[in-house]
C-alpha positions in Angstrom: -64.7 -185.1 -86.4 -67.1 -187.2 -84.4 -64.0 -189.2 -83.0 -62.3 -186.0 -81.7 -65.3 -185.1 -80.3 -65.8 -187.7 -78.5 -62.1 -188.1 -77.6 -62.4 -184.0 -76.2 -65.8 -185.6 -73.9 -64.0 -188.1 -72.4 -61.2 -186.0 -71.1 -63.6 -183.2 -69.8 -65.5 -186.3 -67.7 -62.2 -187.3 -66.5 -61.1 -184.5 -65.3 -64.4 -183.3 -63.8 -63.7 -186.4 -61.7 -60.2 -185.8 -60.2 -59.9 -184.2 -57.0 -59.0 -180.4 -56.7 -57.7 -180.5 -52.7 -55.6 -183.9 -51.9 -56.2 -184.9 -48.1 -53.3 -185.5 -46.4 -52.1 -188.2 -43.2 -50.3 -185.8 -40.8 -48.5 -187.7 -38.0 -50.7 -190.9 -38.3 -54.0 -188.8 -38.4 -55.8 -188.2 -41.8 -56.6 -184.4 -42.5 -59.6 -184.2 -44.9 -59.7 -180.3 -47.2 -62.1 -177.7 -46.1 -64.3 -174.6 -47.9 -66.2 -171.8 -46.5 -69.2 -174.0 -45.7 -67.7 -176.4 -43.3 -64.4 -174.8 -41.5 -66.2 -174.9 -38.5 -66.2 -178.9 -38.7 -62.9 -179.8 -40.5 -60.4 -176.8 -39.9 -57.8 -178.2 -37.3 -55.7 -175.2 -35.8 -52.6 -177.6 -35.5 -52.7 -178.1 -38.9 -50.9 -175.8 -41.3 -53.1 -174.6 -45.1 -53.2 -173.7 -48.0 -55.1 -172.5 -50.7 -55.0 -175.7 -53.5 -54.7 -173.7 -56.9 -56.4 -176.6 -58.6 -59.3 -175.6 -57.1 -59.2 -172.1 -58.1 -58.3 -172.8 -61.9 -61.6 -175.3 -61.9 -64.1 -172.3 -59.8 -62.8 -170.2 -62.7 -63.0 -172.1 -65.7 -66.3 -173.5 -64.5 -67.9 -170.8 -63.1 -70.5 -170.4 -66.0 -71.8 -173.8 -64.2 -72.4 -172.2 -61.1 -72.6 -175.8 -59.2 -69.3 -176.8 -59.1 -67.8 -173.2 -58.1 -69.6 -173.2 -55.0 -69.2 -176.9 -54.1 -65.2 -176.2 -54.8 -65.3 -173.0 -52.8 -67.6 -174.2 -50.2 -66.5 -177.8 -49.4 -62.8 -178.0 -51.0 -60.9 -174.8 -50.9 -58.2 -175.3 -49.0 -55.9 -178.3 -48.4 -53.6 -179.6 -45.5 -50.0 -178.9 -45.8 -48.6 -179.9 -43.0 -48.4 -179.4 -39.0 -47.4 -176.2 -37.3 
């Protein structure tokens, strides 16, 4: 029991580490992913989006949290795709 236990806590931290948006290098210039809170600073108009569904599964599934559903939704909504 304790061993599955801890086995089930080690793959919740790891994948509370991985990265929801991926940043992408669009013709030799690194695009970084963008939320509500900072599209003003990191939303390119050249650059084509879209909404990275990782990032929506974790807001939901951690949304009792609170924290992380507004970092993911404010700082890493949306990832680069490619350019228009």
């Amino acid at each position: 029991m304790k061993r599955t236990l801890l086995l089930a806590a080690a793959l919740a931290s790891t994948l509370l580490l991985t990265a929801c948006g991926n940043d992408k290098t669009i013709n030799g210039k690194k695009y970084q992913t963008y939320g509500v809170f900072n599209e003003d600073t990191r939303k390119d108009p050249n650059i084509k989006y879209e909404v990275s569904a990782g990032s929506v599964i974790w807001a939901i599934i951690l949304c009792e949290t609170v924290v992380f559903p507004v970092y993911i939704i404010g700082w890493d909504l949306w990832q680069p795709v490619s350019a228009k």
